[in-house]
Backbone and ligand atoms as CSV (ligand in chain L), in Angstrom:
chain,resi,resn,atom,element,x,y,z
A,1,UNK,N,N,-38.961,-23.704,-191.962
A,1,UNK,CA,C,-39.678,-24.628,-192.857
A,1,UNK,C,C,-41.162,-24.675,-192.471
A,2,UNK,N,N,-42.015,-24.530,-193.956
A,2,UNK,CA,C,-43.399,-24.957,-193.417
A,2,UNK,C,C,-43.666,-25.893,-192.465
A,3,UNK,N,N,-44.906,-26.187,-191.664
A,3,UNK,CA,C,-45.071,-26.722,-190.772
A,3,UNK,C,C,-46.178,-27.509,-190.899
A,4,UNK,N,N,-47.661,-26.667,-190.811
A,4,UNK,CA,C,-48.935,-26.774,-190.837
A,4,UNK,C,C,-49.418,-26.059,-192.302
A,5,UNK,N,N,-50.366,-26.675,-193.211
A,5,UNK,CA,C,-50.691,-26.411,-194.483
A,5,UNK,C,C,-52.243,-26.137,-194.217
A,6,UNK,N,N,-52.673,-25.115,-194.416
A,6,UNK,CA,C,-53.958,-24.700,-194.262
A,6,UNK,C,C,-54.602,-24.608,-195.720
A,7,UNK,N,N,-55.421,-25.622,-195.744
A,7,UNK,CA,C,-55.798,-25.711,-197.419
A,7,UNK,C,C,-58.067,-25.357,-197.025
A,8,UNK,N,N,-58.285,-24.510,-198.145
A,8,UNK,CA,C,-59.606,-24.587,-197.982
A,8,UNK,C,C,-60.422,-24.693,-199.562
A,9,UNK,N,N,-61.403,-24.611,-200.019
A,9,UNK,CA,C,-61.832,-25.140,-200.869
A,9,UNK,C,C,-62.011,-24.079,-201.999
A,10,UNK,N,N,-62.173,-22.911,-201.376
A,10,UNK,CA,C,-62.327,-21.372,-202.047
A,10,UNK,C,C,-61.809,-20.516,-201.227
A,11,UNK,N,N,-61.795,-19.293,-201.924
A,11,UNK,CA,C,-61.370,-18.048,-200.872
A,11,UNK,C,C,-62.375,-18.011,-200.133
A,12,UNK,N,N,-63.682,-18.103,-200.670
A,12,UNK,CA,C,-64.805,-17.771,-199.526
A,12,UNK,C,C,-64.894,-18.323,-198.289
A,13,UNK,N,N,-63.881,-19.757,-198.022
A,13,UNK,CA,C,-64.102,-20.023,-196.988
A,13,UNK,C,C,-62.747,-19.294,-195.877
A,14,UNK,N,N,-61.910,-18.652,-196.570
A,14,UNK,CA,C,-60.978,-17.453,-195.678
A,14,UNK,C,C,-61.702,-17.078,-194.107
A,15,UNK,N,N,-62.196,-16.551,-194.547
A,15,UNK,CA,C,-63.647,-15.872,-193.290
A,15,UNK,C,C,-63.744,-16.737,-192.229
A,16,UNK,N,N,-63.889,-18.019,-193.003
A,16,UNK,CA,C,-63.584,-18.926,-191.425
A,16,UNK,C,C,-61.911,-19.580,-190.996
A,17,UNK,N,N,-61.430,-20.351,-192.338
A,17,UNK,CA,C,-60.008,-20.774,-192.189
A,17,UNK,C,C,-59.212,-19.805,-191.412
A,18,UNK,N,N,-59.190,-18.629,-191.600
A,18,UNK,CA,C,-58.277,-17.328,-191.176
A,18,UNK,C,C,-58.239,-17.618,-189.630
A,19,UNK,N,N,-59.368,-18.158,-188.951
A,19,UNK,CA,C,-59.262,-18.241,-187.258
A,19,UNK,C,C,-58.110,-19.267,-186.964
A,20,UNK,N,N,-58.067,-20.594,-187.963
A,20,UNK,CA,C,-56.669,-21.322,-187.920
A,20,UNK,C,C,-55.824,-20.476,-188.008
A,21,UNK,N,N,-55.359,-19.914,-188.767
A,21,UNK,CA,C,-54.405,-19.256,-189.676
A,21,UNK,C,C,-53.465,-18.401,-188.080
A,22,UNK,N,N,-54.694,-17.480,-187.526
A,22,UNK,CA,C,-54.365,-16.389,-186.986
A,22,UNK,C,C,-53.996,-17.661,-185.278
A,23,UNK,N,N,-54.350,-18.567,-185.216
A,23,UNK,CA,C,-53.111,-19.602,-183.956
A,23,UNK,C,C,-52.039,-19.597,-184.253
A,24,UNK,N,N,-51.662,-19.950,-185.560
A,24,UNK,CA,C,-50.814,-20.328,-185.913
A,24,UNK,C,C,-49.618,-19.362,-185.692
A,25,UNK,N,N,-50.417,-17.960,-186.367
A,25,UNK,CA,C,-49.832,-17.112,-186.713
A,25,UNK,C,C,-49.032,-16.335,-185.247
A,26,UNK,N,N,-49.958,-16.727,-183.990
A,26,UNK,CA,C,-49.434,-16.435,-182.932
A,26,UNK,C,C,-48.578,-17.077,-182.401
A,27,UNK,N,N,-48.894,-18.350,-182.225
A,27,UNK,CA,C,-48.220,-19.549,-181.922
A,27,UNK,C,C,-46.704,-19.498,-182.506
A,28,UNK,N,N,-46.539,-18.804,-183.278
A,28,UNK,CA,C,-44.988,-18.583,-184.099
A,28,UNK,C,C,-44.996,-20.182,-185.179
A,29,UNK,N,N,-45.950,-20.701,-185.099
A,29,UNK,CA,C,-45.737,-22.162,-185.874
A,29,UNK,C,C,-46.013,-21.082,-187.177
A,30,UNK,N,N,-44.742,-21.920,-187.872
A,30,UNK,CA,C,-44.891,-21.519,-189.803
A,30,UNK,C,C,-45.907,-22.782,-190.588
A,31,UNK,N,N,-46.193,-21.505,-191.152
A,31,UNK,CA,C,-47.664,-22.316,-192.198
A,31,UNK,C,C,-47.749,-22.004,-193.542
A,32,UNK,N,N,-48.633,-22.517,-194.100
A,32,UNK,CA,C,-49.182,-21.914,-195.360
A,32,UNK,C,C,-50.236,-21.600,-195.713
A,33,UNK,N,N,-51.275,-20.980,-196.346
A,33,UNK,CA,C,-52.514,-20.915,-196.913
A,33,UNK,C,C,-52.827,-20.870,-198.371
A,34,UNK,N,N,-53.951,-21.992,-198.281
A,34,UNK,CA,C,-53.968,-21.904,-199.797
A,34,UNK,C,C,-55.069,-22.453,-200.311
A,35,UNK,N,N,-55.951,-21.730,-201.752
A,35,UNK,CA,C,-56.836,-22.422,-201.987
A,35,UNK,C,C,-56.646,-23.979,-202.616
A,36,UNK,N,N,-56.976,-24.848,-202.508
A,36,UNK,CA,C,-57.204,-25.985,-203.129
A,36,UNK,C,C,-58.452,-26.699,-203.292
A,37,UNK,N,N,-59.113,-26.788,-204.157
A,37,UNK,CA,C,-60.490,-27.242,-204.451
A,37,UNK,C,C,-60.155,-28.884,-204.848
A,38,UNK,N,N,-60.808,-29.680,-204.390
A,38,UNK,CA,C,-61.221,-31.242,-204.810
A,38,UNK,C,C,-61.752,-31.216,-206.224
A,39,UNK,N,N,-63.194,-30.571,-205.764
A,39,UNK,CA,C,-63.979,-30.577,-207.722
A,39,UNK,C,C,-63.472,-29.521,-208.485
A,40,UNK,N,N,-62.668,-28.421,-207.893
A,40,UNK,CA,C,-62.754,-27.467,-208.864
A,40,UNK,C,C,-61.252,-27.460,-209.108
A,41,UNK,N,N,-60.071,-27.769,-208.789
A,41,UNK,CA,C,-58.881,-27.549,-209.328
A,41,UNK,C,C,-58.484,-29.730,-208.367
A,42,UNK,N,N,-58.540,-30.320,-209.107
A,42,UNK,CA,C,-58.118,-32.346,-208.731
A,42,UNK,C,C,-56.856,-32.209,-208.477
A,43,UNK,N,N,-56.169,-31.433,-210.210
A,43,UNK,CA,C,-54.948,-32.039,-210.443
A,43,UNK,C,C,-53.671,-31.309,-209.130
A,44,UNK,N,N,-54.422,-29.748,-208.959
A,44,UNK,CA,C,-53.252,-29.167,-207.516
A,44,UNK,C,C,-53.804,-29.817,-205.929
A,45,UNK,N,N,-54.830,-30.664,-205.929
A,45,UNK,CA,C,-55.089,-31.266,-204.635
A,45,UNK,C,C,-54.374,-32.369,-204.409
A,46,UNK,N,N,-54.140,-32.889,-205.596
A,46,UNK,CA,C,-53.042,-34.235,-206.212
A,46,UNK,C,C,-51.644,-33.931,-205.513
A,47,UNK,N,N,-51.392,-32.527,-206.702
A,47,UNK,CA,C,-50.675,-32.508,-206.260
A,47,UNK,C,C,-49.353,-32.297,-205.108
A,48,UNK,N,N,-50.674,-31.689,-204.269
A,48,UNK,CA,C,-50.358,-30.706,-202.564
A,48,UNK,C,C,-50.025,-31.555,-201.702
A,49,UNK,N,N,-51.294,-32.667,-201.806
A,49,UNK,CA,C,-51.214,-34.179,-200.758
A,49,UNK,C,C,-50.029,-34.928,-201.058
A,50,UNK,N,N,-49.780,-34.936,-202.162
A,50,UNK,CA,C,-48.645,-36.164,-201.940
A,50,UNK,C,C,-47.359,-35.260,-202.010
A,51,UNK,N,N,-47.096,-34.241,-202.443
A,51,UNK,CA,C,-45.710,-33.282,-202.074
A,51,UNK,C,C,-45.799,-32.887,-200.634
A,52,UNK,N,N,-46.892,-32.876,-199.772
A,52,UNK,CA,C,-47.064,-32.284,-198.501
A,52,UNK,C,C,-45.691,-32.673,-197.811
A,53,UNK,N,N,-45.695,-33.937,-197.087
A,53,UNK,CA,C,-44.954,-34.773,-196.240
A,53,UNK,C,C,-43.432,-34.268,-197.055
A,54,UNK,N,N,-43.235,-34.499,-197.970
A,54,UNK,CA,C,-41.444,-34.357,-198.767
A,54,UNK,C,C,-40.865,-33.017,-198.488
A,55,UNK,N,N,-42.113,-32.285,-198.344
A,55,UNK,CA,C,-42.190,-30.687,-198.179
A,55,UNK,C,C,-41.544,-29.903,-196.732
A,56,UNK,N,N,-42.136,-31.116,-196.079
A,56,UNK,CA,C,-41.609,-31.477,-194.522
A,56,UNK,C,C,-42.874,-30.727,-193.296
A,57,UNK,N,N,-44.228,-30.734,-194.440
A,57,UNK,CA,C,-45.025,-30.468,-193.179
A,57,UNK,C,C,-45.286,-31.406,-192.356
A,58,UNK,N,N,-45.961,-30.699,-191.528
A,58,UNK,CA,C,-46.444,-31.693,-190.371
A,58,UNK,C,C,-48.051,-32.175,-190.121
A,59,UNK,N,N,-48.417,-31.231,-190.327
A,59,UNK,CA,C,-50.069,-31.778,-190.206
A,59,UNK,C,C,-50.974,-30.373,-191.233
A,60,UNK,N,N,-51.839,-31.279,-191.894
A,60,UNK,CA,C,-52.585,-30.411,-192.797
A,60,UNK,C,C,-53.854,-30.072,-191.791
A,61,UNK,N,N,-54.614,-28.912,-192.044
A,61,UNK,CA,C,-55.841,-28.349,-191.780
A,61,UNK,C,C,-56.559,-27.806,-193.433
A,62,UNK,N,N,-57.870,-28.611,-193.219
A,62,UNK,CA,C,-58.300,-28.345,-194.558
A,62,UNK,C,C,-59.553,-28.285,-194.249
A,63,UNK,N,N,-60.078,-27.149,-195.123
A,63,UNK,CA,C,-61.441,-26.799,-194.655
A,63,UNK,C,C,-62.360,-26.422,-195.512
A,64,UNK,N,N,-63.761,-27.017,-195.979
A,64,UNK,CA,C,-64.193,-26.862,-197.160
A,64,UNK,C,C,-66.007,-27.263,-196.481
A,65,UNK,N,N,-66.850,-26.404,-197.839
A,65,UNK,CA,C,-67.956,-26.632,-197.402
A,65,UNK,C,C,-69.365,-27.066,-198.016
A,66,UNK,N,N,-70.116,-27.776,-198.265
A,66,UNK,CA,C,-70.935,-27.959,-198.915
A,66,UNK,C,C,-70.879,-29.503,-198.516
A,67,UNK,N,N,-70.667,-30.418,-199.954
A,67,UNK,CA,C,-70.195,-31.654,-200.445
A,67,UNK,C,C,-68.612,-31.636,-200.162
A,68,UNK,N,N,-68.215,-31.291,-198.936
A,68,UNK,CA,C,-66.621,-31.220,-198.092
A,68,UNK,C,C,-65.844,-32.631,-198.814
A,69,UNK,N,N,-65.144,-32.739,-199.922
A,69,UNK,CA,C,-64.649,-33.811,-199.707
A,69,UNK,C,C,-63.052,-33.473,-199.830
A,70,UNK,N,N,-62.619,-32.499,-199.468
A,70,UNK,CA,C,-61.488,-31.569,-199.373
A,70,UNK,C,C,-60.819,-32.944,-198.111
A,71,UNK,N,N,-60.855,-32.316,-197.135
A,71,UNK,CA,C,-59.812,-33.231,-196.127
A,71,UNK,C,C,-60.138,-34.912,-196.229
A,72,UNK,N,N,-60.875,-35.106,-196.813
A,72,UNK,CA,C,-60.813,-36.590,-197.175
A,72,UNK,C,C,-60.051,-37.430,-197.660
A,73,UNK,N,N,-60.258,-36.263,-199.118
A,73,UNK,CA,C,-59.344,-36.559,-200.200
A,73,UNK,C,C,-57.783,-36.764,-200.007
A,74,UNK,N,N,-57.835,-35.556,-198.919
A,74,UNK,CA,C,-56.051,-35.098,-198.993
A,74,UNK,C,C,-55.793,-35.935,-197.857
A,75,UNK,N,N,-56.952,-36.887,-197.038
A,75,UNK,CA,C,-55.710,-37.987,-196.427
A,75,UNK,C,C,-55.511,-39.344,-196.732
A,76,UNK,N,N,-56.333,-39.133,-198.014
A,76,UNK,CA,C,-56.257,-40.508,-198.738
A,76,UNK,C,C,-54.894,-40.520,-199.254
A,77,UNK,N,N,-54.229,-39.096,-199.434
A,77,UNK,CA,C,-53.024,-39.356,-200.689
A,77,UNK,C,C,-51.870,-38.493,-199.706
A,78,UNK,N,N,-51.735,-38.414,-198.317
A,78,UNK,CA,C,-50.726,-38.337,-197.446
A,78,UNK,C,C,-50.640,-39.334,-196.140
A,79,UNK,N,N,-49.225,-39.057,-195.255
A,79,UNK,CA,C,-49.582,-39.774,-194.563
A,79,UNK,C,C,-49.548,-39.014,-193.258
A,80,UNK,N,N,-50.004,-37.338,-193.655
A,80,UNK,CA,C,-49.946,-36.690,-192.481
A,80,UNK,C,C,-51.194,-36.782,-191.581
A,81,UNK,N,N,-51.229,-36.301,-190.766
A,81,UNK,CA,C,-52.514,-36.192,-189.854
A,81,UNK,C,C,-53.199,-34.598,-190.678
A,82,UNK,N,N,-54.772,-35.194,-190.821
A,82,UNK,CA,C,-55.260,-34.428,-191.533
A,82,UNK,C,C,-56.237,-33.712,-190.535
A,83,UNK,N,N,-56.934,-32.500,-190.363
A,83,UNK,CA,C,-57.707,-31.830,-189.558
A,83,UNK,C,C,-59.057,-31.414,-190.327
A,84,UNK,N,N,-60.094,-31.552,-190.423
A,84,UNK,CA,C,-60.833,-31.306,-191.167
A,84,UNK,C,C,-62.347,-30.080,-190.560
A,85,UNK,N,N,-61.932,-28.847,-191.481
A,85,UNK,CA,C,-62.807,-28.171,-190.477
A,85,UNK,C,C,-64.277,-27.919,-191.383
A,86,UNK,N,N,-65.553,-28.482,-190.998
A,86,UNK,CA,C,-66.464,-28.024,-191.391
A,86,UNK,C,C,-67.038,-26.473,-191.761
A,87,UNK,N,N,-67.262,-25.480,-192.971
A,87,UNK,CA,C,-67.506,-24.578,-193.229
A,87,UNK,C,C,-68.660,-24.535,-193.539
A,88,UNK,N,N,-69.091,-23.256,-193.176
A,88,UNK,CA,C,-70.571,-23.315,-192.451
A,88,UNK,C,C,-71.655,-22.389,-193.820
A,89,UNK,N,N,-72.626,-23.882,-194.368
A,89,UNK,CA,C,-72.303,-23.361,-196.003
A,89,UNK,C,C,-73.883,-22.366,-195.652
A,90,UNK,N,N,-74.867,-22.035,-196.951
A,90,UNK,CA,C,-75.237,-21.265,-197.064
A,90,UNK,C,C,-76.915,-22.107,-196.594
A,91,UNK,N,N,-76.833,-23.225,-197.546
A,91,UNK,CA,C,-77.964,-24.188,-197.832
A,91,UNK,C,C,-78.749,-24.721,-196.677
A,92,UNK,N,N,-77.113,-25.304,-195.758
A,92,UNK,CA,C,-77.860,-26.273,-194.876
A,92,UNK,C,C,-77.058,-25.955,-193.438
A,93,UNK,N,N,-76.465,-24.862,-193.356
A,93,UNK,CA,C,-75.899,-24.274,-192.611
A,93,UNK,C,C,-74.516,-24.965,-191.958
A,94,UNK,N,N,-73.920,-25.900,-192.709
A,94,UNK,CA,C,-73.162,-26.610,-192.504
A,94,UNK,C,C,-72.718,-28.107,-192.302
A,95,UNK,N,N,-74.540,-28.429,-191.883
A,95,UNK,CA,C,-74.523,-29.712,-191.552
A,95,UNK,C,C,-74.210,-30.686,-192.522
A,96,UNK,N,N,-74.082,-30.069,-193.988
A,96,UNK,CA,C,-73.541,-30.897,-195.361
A,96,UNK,C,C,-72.385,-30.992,-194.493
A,97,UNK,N,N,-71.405,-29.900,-194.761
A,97,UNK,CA,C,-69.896,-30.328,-194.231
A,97,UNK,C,C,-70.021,-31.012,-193.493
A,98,UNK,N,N,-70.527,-30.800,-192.565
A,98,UNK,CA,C,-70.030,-31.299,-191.505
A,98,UNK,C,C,-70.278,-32.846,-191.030
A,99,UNK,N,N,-70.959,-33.759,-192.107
A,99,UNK,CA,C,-71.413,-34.962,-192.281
A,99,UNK,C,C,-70.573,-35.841,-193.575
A,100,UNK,N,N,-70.568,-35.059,-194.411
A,100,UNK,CA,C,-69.061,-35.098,-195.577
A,100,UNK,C,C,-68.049,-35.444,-195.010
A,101,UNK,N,N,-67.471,-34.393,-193.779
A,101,UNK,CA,C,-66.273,-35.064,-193.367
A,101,UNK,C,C,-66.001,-35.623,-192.586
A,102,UNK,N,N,-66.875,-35.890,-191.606
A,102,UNK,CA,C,-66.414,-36.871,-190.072
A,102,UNK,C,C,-67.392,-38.272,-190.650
A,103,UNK,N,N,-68.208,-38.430,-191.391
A,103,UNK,CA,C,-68.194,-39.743,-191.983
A,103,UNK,C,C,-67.333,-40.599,-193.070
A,104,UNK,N,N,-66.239,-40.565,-192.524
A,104,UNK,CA,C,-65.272,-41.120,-193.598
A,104,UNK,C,C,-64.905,-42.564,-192.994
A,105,UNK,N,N,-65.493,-43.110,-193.955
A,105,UNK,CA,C,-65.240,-44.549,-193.861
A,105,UNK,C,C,-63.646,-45.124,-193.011
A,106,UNK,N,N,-64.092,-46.005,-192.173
A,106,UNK,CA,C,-62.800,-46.212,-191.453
A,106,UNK,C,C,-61.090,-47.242,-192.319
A,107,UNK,N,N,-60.199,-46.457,-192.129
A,107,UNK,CA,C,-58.882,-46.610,-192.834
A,107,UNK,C,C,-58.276,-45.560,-193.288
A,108,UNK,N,N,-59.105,-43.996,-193.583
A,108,UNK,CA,C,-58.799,-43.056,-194.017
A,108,UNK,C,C,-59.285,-42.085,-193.079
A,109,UNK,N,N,-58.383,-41.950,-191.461
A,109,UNK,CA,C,-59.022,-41.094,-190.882
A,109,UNK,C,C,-58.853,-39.389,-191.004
A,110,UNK,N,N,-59.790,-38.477,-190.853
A,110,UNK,CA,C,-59.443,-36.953,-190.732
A,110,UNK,C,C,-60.217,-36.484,-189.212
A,111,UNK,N,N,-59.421,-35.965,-188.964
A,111,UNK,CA,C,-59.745,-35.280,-186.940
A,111,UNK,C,C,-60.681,-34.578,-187.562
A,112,UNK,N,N,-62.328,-34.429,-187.832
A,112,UNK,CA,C,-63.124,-33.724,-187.694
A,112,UNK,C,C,-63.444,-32.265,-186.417
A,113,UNK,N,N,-63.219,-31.007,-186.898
A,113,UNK,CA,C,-63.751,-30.133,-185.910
A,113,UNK,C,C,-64.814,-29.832,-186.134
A,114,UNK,N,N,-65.328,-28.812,-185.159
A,114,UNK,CA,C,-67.005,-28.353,-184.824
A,114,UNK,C,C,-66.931,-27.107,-186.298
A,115,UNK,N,N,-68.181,-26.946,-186.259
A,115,UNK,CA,C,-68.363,-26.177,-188.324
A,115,UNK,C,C,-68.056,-24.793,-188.111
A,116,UNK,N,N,-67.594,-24.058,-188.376
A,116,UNK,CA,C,-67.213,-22.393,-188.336
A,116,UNK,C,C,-65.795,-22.154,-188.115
A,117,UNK,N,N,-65.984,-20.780,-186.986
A,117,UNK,CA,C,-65.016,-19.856,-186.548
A,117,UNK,C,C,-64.449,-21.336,-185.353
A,118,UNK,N,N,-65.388,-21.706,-184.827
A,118,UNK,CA,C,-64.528,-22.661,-183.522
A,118,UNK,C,C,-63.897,-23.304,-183.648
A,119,UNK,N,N,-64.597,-24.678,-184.933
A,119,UNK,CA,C,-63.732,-25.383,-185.319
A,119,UNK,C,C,-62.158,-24.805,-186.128
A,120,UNK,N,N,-62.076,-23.767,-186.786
A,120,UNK,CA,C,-61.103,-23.424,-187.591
A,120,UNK,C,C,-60.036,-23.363,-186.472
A,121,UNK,N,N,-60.600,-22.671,-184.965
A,121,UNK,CA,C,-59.815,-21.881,-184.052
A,121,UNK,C,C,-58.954,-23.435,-183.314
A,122,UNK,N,N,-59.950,-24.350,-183.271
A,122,UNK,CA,C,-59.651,-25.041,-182.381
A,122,UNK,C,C,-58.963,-26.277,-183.372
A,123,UNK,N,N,-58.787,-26.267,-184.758
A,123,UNK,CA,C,-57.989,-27.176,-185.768
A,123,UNK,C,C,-56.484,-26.659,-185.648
A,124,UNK,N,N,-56.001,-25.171,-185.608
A,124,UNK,CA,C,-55.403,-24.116,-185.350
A,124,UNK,C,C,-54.489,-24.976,-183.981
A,125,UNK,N,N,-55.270,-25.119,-183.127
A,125,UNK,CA,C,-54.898,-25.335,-181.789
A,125,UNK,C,C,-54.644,-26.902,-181.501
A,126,UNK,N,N,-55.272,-27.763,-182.074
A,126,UNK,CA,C,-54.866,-28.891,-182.172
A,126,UNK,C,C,-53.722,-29.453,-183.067
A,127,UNK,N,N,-53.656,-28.612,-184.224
A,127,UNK,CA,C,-52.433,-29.037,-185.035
A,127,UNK,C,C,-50.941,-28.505,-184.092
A,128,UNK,N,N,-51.124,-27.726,-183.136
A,128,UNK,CA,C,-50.129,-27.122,-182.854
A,128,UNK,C,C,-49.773,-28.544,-182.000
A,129,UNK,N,N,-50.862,-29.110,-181.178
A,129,UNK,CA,C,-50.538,-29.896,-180.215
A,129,UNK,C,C,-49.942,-31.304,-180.821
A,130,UNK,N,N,-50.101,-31.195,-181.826
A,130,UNK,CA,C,-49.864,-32.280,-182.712
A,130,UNK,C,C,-48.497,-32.700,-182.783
A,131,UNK,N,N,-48.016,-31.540,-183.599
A,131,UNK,CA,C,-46.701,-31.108,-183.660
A,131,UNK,C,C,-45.837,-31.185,-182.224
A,132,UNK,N,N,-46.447,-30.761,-181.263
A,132,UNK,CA,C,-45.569,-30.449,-179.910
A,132,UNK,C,C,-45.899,-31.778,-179.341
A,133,UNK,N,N,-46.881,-32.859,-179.572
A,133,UNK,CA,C,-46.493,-34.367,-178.945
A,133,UNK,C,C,-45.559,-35.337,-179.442
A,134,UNK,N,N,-44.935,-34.339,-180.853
A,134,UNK,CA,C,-44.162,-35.412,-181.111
A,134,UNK,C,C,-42.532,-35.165,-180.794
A,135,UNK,N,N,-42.685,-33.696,-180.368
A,135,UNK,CA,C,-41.547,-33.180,-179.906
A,135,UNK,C,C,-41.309,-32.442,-178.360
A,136,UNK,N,N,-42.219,-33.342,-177.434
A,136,UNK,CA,C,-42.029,-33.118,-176.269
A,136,UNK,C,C,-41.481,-32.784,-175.489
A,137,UNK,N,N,-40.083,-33.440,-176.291
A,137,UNK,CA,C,-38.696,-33.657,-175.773
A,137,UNK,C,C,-38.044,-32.347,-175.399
A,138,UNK,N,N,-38.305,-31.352,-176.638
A,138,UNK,CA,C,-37.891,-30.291,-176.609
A,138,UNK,C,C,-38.384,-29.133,-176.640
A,139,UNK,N,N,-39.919,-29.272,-175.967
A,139,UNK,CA,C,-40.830,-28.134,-176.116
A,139,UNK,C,C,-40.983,-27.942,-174.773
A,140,UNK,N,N,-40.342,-26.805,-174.073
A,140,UNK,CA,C,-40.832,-26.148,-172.539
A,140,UNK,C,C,-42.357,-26.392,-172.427
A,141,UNK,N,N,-42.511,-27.122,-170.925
A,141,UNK,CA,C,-43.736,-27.186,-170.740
A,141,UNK,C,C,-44.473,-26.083,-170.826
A,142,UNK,N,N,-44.040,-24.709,-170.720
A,142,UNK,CA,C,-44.651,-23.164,-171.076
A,142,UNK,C,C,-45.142,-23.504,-172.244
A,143,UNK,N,N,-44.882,-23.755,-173.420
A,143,UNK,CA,C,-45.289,-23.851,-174.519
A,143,UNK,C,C,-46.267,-24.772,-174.906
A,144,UNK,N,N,-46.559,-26.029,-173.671
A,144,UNK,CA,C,-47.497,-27.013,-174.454
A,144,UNK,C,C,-48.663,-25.907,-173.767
A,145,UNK,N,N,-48.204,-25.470,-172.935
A,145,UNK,CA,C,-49.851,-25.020,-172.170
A,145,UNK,C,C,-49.932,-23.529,-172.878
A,146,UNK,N,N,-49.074,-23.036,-173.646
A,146,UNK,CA,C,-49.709,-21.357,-174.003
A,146,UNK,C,C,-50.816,-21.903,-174.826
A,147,UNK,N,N,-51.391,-22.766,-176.008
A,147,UNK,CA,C,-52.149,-22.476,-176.835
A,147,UNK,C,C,-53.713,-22.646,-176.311
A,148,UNK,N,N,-53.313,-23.278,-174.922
A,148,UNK,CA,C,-54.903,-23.253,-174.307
A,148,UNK,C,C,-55.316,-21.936,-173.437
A,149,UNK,N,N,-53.736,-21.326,-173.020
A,149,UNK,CA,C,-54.112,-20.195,-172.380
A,149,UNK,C,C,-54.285,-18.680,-173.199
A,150,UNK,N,N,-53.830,-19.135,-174.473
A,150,UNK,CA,C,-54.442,-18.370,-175.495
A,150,UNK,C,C,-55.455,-18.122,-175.828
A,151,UNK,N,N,-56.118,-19.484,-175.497
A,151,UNK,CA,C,-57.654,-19.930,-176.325
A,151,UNK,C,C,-58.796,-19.392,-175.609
A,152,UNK,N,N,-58.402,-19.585,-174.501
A,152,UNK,CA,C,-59.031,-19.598,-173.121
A,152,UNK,C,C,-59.211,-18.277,-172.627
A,153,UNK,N,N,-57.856,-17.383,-171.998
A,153,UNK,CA,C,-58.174,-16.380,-171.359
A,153,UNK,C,C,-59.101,-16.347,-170.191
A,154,UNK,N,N,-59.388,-15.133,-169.640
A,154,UNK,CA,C,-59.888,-15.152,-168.346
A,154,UNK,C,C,-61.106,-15.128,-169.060
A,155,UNK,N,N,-62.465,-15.663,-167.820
A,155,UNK,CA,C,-63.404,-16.326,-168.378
A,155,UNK,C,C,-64.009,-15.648,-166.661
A,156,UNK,N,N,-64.084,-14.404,-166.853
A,156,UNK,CA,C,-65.559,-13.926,-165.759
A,156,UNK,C,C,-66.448,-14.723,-165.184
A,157,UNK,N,N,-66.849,-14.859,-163.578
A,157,UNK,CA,C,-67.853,-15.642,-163.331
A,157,UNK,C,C,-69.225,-14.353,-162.913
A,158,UNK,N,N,-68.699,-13.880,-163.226
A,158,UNK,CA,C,-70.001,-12.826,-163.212
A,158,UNK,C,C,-70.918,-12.964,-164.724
A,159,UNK,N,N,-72.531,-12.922,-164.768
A,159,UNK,CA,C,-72.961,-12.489,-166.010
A,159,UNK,C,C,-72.917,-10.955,-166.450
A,160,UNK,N,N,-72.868,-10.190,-165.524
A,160,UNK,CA,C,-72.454,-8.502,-165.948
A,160,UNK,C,C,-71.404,-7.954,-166.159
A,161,UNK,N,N,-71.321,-7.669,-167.492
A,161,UNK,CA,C,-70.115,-7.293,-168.172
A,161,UNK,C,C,-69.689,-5.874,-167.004
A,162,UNK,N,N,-68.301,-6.601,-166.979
A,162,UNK,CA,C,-67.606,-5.480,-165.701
A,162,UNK,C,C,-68.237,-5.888,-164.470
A,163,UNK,N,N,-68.745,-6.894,-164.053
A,163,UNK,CA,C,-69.240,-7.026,-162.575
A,163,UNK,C,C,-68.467,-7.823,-162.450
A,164,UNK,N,N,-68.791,-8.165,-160.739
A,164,UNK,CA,C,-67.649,-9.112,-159.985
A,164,UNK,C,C,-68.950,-9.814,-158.853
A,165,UNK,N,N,-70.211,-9.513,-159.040
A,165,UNK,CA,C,-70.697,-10.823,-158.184
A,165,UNK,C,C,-71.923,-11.362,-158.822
L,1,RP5,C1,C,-66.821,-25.522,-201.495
L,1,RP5,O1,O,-67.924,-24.841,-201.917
L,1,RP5,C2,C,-65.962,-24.519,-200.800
L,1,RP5,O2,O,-65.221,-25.138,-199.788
L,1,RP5,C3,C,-66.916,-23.500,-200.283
L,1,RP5,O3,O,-67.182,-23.679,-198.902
L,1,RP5,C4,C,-68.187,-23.751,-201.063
L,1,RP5,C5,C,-68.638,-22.545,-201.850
L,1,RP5,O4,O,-67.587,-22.119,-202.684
L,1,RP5,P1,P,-67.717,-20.769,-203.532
L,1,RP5,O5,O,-68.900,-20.949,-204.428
L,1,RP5,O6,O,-67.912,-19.645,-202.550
L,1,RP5,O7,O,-66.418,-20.635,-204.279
L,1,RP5,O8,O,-66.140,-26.106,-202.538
């Protein structure tokens, strides 16, 4: 069963959503992808948010850019935990998104990430954790810690690529 719903505003924002996509995709968590636009298609944002939860996901990642009112919207009309990743637009290099969605008036919260490839990577990585705090019970501690040792990897203290001092 779906899990995590990866919704973005256009295909164009693929390029970045896809860094969620591809956690997920490792992570073995089942997902979906899909365009859903706020201004440009209402009535399937309508209808995504409130079928989400019945659907039996677990946490949406939605990612949109300009005038972002994509993950806003969709946690006004679920009661999942929403992830909202800033896409990094053309105009203002993101800082629209990225002010669109982490200023959302308090009662309707969305987990704001950082605007691009990071945030997508690290919405990816937080929805997983999401999911695995609520099922602790039965998730090998191996598993809460792979998605950071995924993320992470070895991290050289040398600045010369291939050096060691
Ligand atoms: C937003 O407008 C989308 O989320 C996208 O980031 C931006 C540009 O969309 P396109 O003109 O590329 O379709 O709705």
């Amino acid at each position: 069963m779906v899990k995590v719903g990866v919704i973005m505003g256009s295909r164009s924002d693929w390029e970045t959503m896809r860094h969620a996509a591809e956690v997920l995709e490792a992570l073995d968590i089942p997902h979906e992808c899909k365009v859903v636009s706020a201004h440009r298609t209402p009535d399937r944002l309508v209808d995504y948010a409130k079928s989400a939860a019945g659907r039996g996901l677990q946490v949406i990642i939605a990612g949109a850019g300009g005038a972002a009112h994509l993950p806003g919207m969709t946690a006004s009309m679920t009661r999942l935990p929403v992830l909202g990743v800033p896409v990094q637009s053309a105009a203002l290099s993101g800082m629209d998104s990225l002010l669109s969605i982490v200023q959302m008036p308090g009662g309707i919260p969305v987990g704001t990430l950082a605007i691009g490839k990071a945030g997508a990577t690290n919405a990816g990585l937080l929805g997983v954790l999401l999911i695995a705090a609520s099922f602790w019970q039965v998730w090998p501690l191996v598993s809460l810690n792979r998605p950071r040792e995924l993320a992470t990897g070895e991290v050289p203290d040398s600045l010369v690529p291939g050096g060691t001092g």
